[in-house]
C-alpha positions, 0 to 999 in steps of 0.5 A: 518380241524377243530380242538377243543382245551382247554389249563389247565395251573398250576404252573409247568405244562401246557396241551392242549388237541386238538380234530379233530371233523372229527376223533374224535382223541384226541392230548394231548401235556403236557409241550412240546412248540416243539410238539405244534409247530409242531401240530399248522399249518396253514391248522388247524382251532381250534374252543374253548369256550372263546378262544379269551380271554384266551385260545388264549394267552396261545397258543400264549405264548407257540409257542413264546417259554415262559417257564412253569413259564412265561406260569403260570404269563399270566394265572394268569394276565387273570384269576387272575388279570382281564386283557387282555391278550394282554396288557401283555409285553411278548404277546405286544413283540412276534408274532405267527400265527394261525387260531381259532374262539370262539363258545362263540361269540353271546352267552349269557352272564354269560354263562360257559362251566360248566353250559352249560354242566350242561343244557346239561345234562352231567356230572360236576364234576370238577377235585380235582386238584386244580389249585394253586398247587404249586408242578409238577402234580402228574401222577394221577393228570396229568391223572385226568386233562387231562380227565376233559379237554377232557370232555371241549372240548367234551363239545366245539365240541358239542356246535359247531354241535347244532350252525351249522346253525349260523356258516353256515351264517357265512361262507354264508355271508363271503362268499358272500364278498369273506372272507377267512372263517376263516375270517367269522367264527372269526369274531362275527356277527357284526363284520362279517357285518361291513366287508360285509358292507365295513363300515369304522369306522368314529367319530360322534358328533350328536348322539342327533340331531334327526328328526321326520320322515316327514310321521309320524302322531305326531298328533296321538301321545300323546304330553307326548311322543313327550316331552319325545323325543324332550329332545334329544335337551335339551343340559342341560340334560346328556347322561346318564341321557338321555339315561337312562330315561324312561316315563310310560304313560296311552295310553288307557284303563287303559295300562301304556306303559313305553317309553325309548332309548332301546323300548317301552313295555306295557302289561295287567298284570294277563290277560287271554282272549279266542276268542268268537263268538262275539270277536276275539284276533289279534296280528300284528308285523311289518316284519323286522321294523329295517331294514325296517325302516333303508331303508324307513326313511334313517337310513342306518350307514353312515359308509357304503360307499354305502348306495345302497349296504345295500338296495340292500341286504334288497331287494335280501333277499326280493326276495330270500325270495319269490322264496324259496331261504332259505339259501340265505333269512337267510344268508342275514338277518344275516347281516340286522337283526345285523346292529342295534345293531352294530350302537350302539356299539363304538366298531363296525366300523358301529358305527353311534348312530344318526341313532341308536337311530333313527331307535329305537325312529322312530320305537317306535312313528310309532306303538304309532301312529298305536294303537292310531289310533285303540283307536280313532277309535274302541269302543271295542277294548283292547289292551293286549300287545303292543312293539317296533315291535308289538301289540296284541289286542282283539276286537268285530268281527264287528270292524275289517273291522276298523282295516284293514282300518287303516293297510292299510292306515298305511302301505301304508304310512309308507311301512312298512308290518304287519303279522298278526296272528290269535289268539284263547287264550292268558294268560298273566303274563305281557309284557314278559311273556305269553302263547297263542295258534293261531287259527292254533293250534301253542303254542307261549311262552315267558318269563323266567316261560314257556320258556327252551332248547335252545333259538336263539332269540338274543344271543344264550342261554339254560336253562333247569332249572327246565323244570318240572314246565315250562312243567306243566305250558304250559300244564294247560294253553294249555290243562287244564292238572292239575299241580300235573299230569304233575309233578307226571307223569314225571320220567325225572330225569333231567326235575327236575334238577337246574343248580346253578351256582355263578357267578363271584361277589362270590368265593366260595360255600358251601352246608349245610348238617347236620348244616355244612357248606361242600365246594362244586363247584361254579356251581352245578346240584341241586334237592329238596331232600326229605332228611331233614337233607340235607340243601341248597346252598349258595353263599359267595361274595367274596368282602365282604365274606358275605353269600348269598342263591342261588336262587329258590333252596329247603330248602332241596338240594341234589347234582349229579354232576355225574348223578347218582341219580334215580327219587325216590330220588326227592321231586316231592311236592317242584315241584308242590309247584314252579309250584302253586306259578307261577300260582299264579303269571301269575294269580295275586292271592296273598298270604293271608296276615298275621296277625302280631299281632295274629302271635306273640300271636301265637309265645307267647303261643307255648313259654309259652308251650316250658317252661312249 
């Protein structure tokens, strides 16, 4: 039986609220160790949002009998002070047993409950209780607190039915090991492969001893880019300095493509192209080159006692993936797609940076020597977009027959496979931004300007702000529809809405309204008013108490924490404004530069009329 749960702690007063996602049943245990005791068993699973780091050591506290004062100093040791809350003497010296899982593992960072509440849609209005109340908590208070905390752990059993899928490969993969499930679903998804990898943590001291893979063609390669990783063996230079150096260089036809320890990118900046009778767009990425890489060139961590079993999971996926075996296929690349990240993180028990950095170098040279052999050997070639795992490039029909005669030759050396996709149109800001449109009608976005809802590409994220603009964006580029039609058409009020949040740096916030300053929430669901006499938000940082305005927000805010404001409310022309401005931007329009000198003539004379 799963479980959500969410602890509130103030001075004389701690709560718990628990709900059974299969019930729907809401437990509220106020004060009362013995209650928890009792509800707490080893047959419940409670799932929470940043339980591992708080809500965790509160329960724990709680069933070790600590009073509401001992309860009320580890809240303000986590909260207050910064620390872990197992470093706290009365955590170190007391034993509790329970199962739970955090829903906030392989999410983005800097992700709240709050701000996500808000990209959902839903109310954030937060209690007016505040939490350094220095009284017992009135029965109002009580309720009040009590109702905004079943609002959170709504807020934790939603978040656990839209990631179902990814605790499902969880309990998949756990599985396959013979893992409690509890186990798995604890565990983050390094975690959870470094268990189904049986890999023991080891101490490396040759993170910088890399080697050239023997099938590489370094010929192909600029002699720029070998220097650049051949000082991996310069021992006068530091890790630091190392790790975070980077290299542009001009790789062909005017593209600077910048190398570094974390990949390559390289991308035409303001760029549009559609294909023609005479030329045609292609992008190639190569499937699974991490894990690909890991295998052919012997990157496996050796912290894997077997590296067989590692291959034998790259090749079962293979398989599963041609008899239409779904789950297994994506259980599976659950565990190869997290190895290489784990290989970097001293914190995992795969742990191996040698070959960390060799799957991300090798990766790097084996597409540099690819798309310099496409610039050697074709005359019409552009290349658009080139990165760690990927190129996409437009070409004269005629030369592609080159084209699949250097794949060929490439991929039989290497092993490595390329997918290819076809592609009719691509509008391109840079690297990280762009839309195309495939030959089979498939849109692809990428990048902060297009892309909203929900994302599962890496960390799990959402972000509906301002979906308006990205929707008016994604329309003009695919179909043409102007700007001003996509925005004055839609009457979503939440299509309009900016989640602003200040993060941790900042104490408090304040939103101006008639010239004063009104304390408000740290996180905020925010639209361009039309209302002049209302200002914008800002953000005080809490180190040096200075102001700061909170991003992309109008000149004019209106706050609706509690949705209750209708579309006529909203100054649709802001919208149209975002939405030209970063149109300019994916096109390389520039703003008009302004005159200074006739500005201050300007300024002068309206002066000269102010006086008169």
């Amino acid at each position: 039986m799963i479980y959500v749960f969410d602890f509130e702690v103030f001075a004389n007063d701690w709560l718990v609220v628990f709900k059974d996602i299969s019930s729907g049943r809401y437990t509220v245990i106020h004060n009362d160790n013995h209650a928890v005791k009792q509800f707490v068993t080893a047959d419940k699973l409670l799932a929470g949002f940043n339980c591992k780091f708080y809500d965790n050591h509160i329960l724990k506290a709680v069933l070790c009998g600590a009073d509401n004062a001992l309860v009320k100093e580890i809240n303000d040791y986590i909260v207050q002070d910064g620390k872990l809350g197992f470093t706290h003497w009365f955590l170190k010296e007391n034993q509790a047993f329970f199962n739970t899982f955090d829903i906030r593992d392989d999410i983005q960072q800097g992700l709240s409950l709050k701000a996500i509440e808000g990209h959902f849609g839903m109310n954030i209005e937060e209690s007016s209780v505040p939490f350094d109340i220095d009284r017992p908590l009135t029965k109002q208070e009580l309720e009040e607190v009590i109702r905004y905390c079943k609002h959170d752990v709504d807020t934790i059993e939603k978040l656990i039915k839209i990631r179902k899928p990814y605790l499902e490969g969880k309990l998949a993969l756990g599985r396959m090991k013979g893992l409690p499930d509890a186990t798995s679903l604890y565990a983050t998804n390094a975690k959870l492969t470094a268990l189904f990898l049986d890999a023991k943590a080891t101490e490396w001291t040759d993170e910088r001893n890399y080697k050239y893979p023997a099938n590489l063609k370094k010929e192909l390669i600029p002699p720029e880019v070998i220097a650049f990783f051949d000082r991996m063996h310069d021992p006068t230079i530091s890790d630091t300095e190392l790790f975070n150096s980077k290299l542009d260089i001009d790789i062909g036809n005017g593209l600077i493509a910048t190398y570094g320890y974390g990949g390559i990118h390289a991308g035409l900046k303001n760029y549009q192209e559609q294909r023609s009778p005479k030329r045609v767009i292609r992008n190639y990425d190569v499937a699974s080159l991490y894990p690909s890489l890991m295998i052919r060139c012997g990157y496996i961590s050796r912290n894997i006692p077997f590296a067989e079993y590692f291959k034998k999971v790259y090749w079962d996926r293979i398989a599963a993936k041609k008899e239409g075996d779904k789950k297994t296929a994506n259980t599976l690349k659950l565990c190869l797609n997290t190895c290489y990240g784990a290989m970097l993180n001293p914190y995992n028990d795969l742990y191996d940076p040698l070959m960390g950095r060799s799957v991300c170098i090798s990766g790097q040279l084996f597409l540099t020597e690819l798309v310099m052999a496409y610039l050697r050997e074709c005359k019409t070639i552009r290349i658009i977009n080139f990165n760690t795992d990927g190129v996409m490039f437009s070409i004269n029909r005629e030369e592609m027959s080159k084209i699949y005669d250097i794949n060929r030759e490439w991929q039989n050396r290497t092993g490595f496979e390329l997918e290819e996709d076809e592609i009719a149109k691509i509008v391109q800001k840079d690297v990280n931004n762009y839309c195309l449109i495939k030959e089979n009608g498939t849109v692809k976005i990428k990048g902060g300007y297009l892309t909203y809802g929900i994302s599962e590409a890496g960390a799990w994220n959402i972000n509906n702000n301002a979906t308006v603009v990205k929707k008016a964006l994604i329309e003009y580029f695919t179909k043409g529809t102007p700007i001003e039609q996509t925005i004055t058409e839609n009457n979503n009020v939440l299509d309009y809405q900016f989640i602003a949040k200040a993060g941790s740096k900042y104490k408090s916030v304040y939103h101006m309204v008639n010239g004063e300053k009104v304390p408000v929430q740290k996180v905020n669901r925010v639209y361009a008013s039309k209302d002049p006499t209302l200002g914008t938000l800002y953000k005080i940082h809490a180190e040096t108490g200075r102001p700061a305005k909170i991003e992309e927000l109008s000149e004019h805010c209106v706050i609706d924490n509690r949705n209750e404001l209708t579309i006529d409310d909203i100054d649709k022309s802001f919208y149209i404004a975002m939405a030209k401005k970063r149109l300019d931007d994916y096109l390389g329009v520039k703003p008009p530069k302004i005159d200074k000198r006739k500005l201050n003539t300007l300024k002068k004379q309206v002066l000269k009329l102010l006086e008169a």
